[in-house]
Each structure stands twice: as structure tokens, then as C-alpha cells.
Backbone and ligand atoms as CSV (ligand in chain L), in Angstrom:
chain,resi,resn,atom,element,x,y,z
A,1,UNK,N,N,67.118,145.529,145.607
A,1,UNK,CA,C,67.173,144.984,144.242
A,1,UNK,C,C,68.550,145.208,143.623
A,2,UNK,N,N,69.407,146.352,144.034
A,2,UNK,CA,C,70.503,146.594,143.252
A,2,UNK,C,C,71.694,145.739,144.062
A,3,UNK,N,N,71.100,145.447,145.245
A,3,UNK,CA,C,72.042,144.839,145.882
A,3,UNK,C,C,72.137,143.068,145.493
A,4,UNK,N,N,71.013,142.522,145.197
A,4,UNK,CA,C,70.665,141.611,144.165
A,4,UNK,C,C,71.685,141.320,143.344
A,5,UNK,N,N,71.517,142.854,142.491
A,5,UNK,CA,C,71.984,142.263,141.270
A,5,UNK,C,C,73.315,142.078,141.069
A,6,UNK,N,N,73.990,142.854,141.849
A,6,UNK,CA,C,75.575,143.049,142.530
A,6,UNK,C,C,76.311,141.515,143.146
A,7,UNK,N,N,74.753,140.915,143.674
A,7,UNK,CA,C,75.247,139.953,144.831
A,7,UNK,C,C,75.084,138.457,143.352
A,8,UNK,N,N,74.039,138.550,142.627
A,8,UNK,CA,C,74.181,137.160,142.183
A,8,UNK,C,C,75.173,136.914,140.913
A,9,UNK,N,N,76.018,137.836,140.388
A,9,UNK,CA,C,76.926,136.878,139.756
A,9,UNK,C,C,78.016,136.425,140.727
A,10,UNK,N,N,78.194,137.334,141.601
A,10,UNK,CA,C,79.050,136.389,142.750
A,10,UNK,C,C,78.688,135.225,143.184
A,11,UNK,N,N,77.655,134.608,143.419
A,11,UNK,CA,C,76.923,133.645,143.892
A,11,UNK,C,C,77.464,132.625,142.722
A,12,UNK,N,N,76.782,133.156,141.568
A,12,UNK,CA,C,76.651,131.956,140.212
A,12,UNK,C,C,78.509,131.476,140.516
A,13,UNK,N,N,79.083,132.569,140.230
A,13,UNK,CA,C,80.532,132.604,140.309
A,13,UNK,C,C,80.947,131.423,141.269
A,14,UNK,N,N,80.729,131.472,142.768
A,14,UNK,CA,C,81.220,130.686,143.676
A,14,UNK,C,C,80.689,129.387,143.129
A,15,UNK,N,N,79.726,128.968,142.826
A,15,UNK,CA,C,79.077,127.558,142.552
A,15,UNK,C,C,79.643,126.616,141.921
A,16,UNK,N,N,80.309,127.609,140.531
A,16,UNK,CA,C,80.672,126.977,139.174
A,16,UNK,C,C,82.039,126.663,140.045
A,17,UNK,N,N,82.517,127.858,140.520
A,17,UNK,CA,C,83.948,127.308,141.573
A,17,UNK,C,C,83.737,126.040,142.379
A,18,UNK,N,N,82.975,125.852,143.222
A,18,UNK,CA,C,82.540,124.382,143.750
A,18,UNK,C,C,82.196,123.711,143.559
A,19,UNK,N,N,81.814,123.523,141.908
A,19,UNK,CA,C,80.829,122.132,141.317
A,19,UNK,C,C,82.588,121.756,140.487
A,20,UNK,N,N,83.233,122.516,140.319
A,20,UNK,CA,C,84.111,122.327,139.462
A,20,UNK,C,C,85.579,121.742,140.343
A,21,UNK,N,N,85.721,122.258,141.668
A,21,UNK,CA,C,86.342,121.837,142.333
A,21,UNK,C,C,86.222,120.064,142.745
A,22,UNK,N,N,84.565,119.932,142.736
A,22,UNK,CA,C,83.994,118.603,143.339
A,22,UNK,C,C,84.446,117.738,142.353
A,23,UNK,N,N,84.690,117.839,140.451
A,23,UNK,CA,C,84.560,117.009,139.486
A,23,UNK,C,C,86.186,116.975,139.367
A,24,UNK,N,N,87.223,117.461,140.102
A,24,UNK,CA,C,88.493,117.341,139.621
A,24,UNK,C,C,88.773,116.266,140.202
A,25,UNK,N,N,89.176,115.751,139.121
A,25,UNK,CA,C,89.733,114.335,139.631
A,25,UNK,C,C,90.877,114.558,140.900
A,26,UNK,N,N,90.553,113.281,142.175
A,26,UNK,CA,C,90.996,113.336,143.542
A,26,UNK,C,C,92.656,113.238,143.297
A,27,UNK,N,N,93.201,112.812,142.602
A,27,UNK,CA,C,94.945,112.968,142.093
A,27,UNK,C,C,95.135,114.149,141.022
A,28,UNK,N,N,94.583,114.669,140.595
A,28,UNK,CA,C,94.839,116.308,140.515
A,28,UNK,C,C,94.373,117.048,141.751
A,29,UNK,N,N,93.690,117.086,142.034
A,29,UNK,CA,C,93.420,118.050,143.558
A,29,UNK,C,C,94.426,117.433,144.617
A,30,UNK,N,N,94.986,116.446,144.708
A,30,UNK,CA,C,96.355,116.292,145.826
A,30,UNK,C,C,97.700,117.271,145.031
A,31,UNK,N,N,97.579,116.569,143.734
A,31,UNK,CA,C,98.950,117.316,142.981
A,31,UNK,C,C,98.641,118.725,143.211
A,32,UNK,N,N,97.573,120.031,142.944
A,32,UNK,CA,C,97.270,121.091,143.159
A,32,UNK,C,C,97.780,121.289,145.219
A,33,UNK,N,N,97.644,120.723,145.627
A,33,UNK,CA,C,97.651,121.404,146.971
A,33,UNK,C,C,99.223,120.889,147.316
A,34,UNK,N,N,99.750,119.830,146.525
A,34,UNK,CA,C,101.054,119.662,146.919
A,34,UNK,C,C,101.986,120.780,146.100
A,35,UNK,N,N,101.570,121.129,145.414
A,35,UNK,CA,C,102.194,121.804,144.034
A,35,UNK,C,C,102.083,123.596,144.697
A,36,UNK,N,N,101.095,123.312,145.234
A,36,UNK,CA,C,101.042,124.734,145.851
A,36,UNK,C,C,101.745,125.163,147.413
A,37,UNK,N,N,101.682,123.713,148.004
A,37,UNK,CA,C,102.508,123.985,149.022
A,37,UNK,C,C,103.579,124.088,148.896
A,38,UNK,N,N,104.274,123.093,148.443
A,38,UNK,CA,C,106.311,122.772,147.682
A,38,UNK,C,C,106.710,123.768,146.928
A,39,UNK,N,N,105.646,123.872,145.934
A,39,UNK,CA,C,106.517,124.296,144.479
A,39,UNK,C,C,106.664,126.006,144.355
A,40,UNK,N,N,105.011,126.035,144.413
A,40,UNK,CA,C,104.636,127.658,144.161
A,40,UNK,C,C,105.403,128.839,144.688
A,41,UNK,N,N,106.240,128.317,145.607
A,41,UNK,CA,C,106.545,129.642,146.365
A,41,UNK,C,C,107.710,129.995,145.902
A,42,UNK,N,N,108.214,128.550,144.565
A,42,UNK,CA,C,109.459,129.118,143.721
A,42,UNK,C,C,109.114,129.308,142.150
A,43,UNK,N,N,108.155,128.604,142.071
A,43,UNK,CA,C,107.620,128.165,140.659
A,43,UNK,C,C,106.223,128.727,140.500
A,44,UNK,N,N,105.551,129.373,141.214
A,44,UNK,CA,C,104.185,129.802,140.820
A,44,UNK,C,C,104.393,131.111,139.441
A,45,UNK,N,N,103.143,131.478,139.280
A,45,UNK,CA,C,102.885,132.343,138.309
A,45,UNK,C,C,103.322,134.020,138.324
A,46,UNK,N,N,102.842,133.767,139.985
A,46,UNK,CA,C,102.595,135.809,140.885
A,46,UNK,C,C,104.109,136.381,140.517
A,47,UNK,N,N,104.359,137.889,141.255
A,47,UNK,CA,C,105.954,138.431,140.923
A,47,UNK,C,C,105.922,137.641,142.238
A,48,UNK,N,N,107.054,138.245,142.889
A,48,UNK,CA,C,107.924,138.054,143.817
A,48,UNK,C,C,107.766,138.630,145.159
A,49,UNK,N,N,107.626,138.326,146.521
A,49,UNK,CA,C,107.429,139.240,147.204
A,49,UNK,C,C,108.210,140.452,147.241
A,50,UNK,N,N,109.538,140.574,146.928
A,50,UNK,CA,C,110.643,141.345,146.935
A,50,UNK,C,C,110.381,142.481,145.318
A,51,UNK,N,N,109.365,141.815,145.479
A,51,UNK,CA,C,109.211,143.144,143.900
A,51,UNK,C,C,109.608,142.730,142.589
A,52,UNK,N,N,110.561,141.494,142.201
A,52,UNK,CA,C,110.888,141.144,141.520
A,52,UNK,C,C,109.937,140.284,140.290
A,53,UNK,N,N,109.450,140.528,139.361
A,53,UNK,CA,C,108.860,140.181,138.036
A,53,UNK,C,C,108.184,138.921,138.254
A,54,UNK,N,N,109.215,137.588,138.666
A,54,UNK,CA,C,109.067,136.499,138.970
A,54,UNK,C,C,109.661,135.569,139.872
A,55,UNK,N,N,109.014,134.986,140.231
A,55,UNK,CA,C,109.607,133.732,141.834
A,55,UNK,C,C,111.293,133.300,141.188
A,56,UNK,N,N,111.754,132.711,141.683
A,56,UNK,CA,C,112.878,132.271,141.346
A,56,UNK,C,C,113.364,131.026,140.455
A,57,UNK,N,N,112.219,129.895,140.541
A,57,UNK,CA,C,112.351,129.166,139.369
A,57,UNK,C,C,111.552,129.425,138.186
A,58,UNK,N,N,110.753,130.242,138.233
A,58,UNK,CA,C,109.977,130.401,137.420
A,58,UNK,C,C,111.245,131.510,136.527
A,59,UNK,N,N,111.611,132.299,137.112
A,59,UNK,CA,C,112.711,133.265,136.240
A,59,UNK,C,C,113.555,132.307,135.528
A,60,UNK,N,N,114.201,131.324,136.504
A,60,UNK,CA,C,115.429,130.294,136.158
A,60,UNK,C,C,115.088,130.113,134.790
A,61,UNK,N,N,114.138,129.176,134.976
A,61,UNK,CA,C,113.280,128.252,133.556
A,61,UNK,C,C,113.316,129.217,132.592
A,62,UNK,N,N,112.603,130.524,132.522
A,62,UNK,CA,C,112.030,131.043,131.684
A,62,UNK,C,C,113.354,132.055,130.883
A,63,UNK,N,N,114.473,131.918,131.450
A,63,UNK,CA,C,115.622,132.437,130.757
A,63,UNK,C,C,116.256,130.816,130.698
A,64,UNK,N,N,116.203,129.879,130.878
A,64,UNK,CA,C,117.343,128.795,130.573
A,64,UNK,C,C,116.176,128.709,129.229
A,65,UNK,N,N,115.085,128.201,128.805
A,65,UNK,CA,C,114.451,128.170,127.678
A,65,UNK,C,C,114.127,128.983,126.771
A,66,UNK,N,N,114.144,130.579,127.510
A,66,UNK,CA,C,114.698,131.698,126.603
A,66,UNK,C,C,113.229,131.584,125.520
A,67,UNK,N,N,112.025,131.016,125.916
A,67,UNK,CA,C,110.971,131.679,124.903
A,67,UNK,C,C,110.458,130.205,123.921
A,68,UNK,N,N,111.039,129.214,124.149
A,68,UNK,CA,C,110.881,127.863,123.480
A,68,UNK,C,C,109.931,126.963,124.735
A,69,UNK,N,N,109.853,127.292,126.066
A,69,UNK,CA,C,108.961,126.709,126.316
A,69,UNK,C,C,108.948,127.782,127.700
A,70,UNK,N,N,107.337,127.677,128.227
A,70,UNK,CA,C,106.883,128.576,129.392
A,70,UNK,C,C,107.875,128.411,130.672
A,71,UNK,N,N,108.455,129.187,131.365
A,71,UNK,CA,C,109.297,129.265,132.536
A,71,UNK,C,C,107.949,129.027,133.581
A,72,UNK,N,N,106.949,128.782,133.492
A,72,UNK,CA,C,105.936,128.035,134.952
A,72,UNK,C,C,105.587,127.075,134.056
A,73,UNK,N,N,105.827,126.025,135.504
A,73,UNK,CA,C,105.612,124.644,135.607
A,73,UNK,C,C,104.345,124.563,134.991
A,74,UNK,N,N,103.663,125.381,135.335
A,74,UNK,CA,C,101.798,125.172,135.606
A,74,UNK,C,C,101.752,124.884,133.901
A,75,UNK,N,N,102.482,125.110,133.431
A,75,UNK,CA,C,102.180,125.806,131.988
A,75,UNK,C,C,102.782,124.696,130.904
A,76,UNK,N,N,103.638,123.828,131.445
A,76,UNK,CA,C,104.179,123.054,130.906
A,76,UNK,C,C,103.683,121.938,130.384
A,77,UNK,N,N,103.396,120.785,129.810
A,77,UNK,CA,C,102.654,119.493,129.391
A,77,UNK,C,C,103.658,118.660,129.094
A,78,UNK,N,N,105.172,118.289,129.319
A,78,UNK,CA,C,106.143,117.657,129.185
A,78,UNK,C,C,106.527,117.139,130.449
A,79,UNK,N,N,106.223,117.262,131.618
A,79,UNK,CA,C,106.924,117.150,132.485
A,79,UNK,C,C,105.847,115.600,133.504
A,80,UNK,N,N,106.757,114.731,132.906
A,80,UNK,CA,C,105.649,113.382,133.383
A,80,UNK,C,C,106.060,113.107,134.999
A,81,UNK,N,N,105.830,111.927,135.334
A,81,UNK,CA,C,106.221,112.105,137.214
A,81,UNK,C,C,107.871,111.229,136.547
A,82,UNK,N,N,108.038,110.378,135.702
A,82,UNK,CA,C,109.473,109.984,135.817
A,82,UNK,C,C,110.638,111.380,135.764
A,83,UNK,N,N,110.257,111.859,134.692
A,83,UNK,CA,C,111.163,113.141,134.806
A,83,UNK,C,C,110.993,113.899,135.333
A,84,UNK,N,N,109.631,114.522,136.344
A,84,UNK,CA,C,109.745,115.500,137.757
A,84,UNK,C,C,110.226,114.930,138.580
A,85,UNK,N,N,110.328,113.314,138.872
A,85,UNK,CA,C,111.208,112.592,139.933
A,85,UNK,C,C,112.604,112.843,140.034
A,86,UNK,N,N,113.577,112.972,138.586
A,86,UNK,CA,C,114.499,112.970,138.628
A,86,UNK,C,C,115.275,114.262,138.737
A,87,UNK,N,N,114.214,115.684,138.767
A,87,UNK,CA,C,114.761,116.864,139.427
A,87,UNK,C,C,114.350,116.949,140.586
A,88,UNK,N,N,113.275,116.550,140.837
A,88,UNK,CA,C,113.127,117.015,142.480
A,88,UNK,C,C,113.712,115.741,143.234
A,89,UNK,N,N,114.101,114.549,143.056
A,89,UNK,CA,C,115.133,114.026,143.693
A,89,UNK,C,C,116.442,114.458,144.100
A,90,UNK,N,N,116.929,115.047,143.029
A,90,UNK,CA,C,118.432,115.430,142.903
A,90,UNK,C,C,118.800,116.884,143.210
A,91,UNK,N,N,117.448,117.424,142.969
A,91,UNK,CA,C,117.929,118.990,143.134
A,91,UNK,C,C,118.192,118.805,141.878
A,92,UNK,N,N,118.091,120.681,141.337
A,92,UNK,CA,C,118.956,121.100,140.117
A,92,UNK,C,C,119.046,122.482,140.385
A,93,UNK,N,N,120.568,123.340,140.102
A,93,UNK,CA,C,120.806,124.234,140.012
A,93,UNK,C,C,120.438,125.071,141.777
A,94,UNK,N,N,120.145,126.137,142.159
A,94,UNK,CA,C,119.070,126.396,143.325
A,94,UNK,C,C,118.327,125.608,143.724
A,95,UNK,N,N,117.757,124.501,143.069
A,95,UNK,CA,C,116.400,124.124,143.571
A,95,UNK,C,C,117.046,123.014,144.696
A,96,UNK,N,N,116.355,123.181,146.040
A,96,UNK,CA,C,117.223,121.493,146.662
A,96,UNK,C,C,116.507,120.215,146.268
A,97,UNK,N,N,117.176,119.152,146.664
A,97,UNK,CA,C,116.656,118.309,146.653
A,97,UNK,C,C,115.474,117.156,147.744
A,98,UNK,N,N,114.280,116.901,147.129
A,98,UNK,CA,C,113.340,116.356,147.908
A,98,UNK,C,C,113.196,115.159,148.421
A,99,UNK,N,N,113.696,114.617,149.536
A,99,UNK,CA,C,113.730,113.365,150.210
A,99,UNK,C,C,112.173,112.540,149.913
A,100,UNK,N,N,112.432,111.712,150.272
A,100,UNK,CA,C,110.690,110.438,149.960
A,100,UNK,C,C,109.957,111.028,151.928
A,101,UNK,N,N,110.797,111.250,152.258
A,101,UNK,CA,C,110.150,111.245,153.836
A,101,UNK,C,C,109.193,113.019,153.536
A,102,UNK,N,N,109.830,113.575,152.626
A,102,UNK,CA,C,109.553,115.151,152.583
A,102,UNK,C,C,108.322,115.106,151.992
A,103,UNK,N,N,108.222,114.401,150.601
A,103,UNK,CA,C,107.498,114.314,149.338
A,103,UNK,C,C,107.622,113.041,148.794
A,104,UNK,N,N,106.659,111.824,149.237
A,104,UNK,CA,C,106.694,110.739,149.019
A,104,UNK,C,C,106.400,110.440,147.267
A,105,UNK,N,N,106.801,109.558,146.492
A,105,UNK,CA,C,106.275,109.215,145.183
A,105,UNK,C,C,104.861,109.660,144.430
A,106,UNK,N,N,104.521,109.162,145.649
A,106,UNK,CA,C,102.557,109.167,145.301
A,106,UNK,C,C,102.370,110.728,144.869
A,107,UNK,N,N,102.935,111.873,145.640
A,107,UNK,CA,C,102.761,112.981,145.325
A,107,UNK,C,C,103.589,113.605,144.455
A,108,UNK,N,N,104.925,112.821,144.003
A,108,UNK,CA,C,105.279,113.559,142.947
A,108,UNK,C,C,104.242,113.285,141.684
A,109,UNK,N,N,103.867,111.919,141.655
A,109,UNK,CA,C,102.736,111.330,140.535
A,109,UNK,C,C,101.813,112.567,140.764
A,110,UNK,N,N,100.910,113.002,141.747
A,110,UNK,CA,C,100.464,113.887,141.595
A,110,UNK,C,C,100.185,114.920,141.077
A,111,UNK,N,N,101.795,115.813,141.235
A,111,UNK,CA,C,101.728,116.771,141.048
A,111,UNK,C,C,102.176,116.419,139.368
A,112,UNK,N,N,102.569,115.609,138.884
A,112,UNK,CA,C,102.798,115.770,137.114
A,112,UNK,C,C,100.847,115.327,136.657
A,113,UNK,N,N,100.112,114.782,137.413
A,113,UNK,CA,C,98.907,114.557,137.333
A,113,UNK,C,C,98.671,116.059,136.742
A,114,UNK,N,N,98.398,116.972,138.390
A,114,UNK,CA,C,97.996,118.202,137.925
A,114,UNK,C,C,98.510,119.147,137.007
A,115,UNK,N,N,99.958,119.150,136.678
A,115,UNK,CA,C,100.688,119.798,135.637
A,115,UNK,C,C,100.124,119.572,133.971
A,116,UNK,N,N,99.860,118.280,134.088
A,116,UNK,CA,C,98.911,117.708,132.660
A,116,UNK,C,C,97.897,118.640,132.779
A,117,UNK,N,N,97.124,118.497,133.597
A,117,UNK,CA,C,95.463,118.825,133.532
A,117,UNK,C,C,95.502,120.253,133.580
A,118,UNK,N,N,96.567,121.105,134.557
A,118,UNK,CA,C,96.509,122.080,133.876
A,118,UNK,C,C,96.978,123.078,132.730
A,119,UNK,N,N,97.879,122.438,132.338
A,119,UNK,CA,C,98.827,123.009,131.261
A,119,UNK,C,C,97.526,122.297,129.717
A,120,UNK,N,N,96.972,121.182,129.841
A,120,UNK,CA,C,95.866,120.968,128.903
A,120,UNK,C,C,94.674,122.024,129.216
A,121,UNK,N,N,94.623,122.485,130.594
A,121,UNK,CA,C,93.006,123.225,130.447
A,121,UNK,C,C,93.465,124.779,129.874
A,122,UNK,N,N,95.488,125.169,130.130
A,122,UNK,CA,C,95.369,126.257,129.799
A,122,UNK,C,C,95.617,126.522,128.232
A,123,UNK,N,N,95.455,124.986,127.103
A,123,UNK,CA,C,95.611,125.239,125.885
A,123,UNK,C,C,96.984,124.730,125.555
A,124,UNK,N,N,98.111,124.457,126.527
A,124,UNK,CA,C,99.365,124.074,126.282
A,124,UNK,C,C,99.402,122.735,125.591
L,1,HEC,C1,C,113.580,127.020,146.587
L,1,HEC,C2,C,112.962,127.188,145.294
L,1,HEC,C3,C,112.386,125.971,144.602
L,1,HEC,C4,C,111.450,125.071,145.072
L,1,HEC,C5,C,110.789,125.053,146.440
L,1,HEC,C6,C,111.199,124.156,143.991
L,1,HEC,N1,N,111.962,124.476,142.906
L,1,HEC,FE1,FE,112.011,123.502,141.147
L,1,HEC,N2,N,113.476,124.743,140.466
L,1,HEC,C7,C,113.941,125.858,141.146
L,1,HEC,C8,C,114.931,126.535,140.308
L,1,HEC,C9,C,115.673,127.824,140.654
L,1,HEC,C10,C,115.048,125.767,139.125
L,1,HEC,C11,C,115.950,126.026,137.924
L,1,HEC,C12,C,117.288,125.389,138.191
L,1,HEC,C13,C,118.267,125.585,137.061
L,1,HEC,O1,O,118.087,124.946,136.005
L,1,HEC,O2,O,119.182,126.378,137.261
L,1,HEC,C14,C,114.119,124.653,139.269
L,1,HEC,C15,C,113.943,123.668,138.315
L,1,HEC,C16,C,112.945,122.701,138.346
L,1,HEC,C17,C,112.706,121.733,137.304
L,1,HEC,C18,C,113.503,121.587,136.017
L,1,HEC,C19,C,112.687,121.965,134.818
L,1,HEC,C20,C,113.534,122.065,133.582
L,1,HEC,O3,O,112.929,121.998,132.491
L,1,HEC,O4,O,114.763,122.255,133.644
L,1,HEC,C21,C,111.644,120.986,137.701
L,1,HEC,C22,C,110.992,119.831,136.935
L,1,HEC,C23,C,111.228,121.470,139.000
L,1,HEC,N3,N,112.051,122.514,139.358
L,1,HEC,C24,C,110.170,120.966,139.707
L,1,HEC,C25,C,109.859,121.360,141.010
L,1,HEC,C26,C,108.786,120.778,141.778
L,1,HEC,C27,C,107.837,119.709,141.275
L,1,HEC,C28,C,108.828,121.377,142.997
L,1,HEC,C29,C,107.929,121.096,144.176
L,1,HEC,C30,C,107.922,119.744,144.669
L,1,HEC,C31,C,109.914,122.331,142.997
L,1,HEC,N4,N,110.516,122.291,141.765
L,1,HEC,C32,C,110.276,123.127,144.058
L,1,HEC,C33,C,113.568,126.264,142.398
L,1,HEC,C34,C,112.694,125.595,143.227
């Protein structure tokens, strides 16, 4: 019984995770897995593997805006696919630049898809 009771908010927990996963719209869930493959490992939320506070664009951002807008992407609600096209085309600063063969259109649309949806679910 105690093991029960231990075991079912985990349960409820996973569900709401998979009923909620199933209702995200199919161009936010590409932008999320592209966003997490490309981006995150400069731009995610976590510190740094090296110990450092924050990833490397996420630091960039969050001292070039200095407190006027969130240094993670995730967090942002400005950033449409015309103007994520025109940094991750070109590169800016550190960041390189993303060929169409690397990261075709469809997925930059994506990933400003998911940047909306989540920067709206986190209140931004
Ligand atoms: C190798 C690390 C790295 C990767 C990978 C990377 N970025 Fe960046 N990005 C940066 C850094 C660093 C900056 C800040 C550059 C500067 O202004 O000096 C930046 C800046 C940006 C900016 C400019 C935002 C602003 O307001 O100035 C956008 C947009 C952006 N990145 C989007 C992306 C997207 C989308 C991806 C994934 C497809 C991505 N980046 C992948 C490092 C990275």
C-alpha cells in the first residue's frame, strides 16, 4: 500500500506528460527536437558542463541585453522564423553559420514555432 502511494503520483505524472506531448502541435514538437539538437547545447537553460553558470549563447545574450530581455532563446517571444533566419544564416558573433543542407527552412520555421509556444506557455 505504501508502495502505491509512492508509485501513483508518478504514474498520474507520466500521463499528463504523454497526453500533453500527443496535443502539441506536430511543428512545435519538430521545432523542440530541432531546437534541442542545434541550439541547446549553446542556448539551453542548464550551467555549463565546464562549471560555468551558463552555455555560451545563453551568457552572450544575457549580457549583450544586460536584463531588458531573457539571454535563453526558450524565453524569448520576438524571435519570428524571418529574423531567426537571418542569424542562423549568417552566423553572429561565436555562433557559426547554418547552411540549408544542415538546417533546412522548414525547421528554422519550426523552431521560431516552438520559441512562440514556449516563451507564451512560460508567461513571456
Ligand atoms: C556554438 C554555439 C551556438 C550554437 C550551436 C547556436 N548558437 Fe545562436 N548564438 C550563439 C552565441 C554565442 C550568440 C551571441 C552572439 C553575439 O551576439 O555575440 C548567439 C546568438 C543567436 C541569436 C541572436 C539573438 C539576438 O537577440 O541577438 C539567435 C537568434 C540565435 N543565436 C539562434 C540560434 C539558433 C536558432 C540555433 C540553433 C539552430 C543556434 N543559435 C545555435 C551561439 C550558438
Amino acid at each position: 500500500m505504501r508502495y502505491l502511494a509512492v508509485a501513483l503520483p508518478f504514474s498520474a505524472l507520466a500521463l499528463t506528460v504523454s497526453v500533453s506531448a500527443q496535443d502539441e502541435d506536430p511543428q512545435v514538437a519538430q521545432g523542440r527536437q530541432v531546437f534541442e539538437h542545434m541550439c541547446a547545447p549553446c542556448h539551453g537553460q542548464g550551467p555549463g558542463d565546464d562549471g560555468s553558470a551558463m552555455l555560451p549563447g545563453t551568457a552572450a545574450l544575457a549580457e549583450k541585453y544586460d536584463g531588458t530581455r531573457p539571454g535563453a532563446l526558450e524565453l524569448r517571444s520576438d524571435l519570428s522564423a524571418p529574423v531567426l533566419s537571418l542569424f542562423v544564416r549568417r552566423g553572429v558573433g561565436a555562433m557559426p553559420a547554418f547552411r540549408a543542407s544542415e538546417l533546412p527552412d522548414d525547421d528554422i520555421a519550426a523552431v521560431a514555432a516552438y520559441l512562440a509556444a514556449n516563451a507564451a506557455a512560460a508567461g513571456q
